[in-house]
N, C-alpha and C positions, 0 to 999 in steps of 0.2 A: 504494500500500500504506500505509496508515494503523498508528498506534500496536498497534491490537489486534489486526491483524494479524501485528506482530512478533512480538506475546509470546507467543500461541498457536505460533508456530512453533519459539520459544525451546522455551519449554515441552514442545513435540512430543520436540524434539532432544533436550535435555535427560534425560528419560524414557528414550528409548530408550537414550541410554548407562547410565541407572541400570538397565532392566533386563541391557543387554548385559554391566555389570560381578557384577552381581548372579546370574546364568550364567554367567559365566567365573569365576569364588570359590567357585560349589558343581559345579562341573565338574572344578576342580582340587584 
């Protein structure tokens, strides 16, 4: 697994908690 491989999966991860906080703020 190389460099650009991390970041893409950073990034993936990353994302998905901004939208999972982002649904849980207009949820509640």
């Amino acid at each position: 697994m190389n460099q650009c491989d991390i970041g893409l999966i950073g990034l993936g991860v990353m994302g998905e908690n901004l939208v999972l906080n982002m649904e849980s703020k207009s949820f509640s």
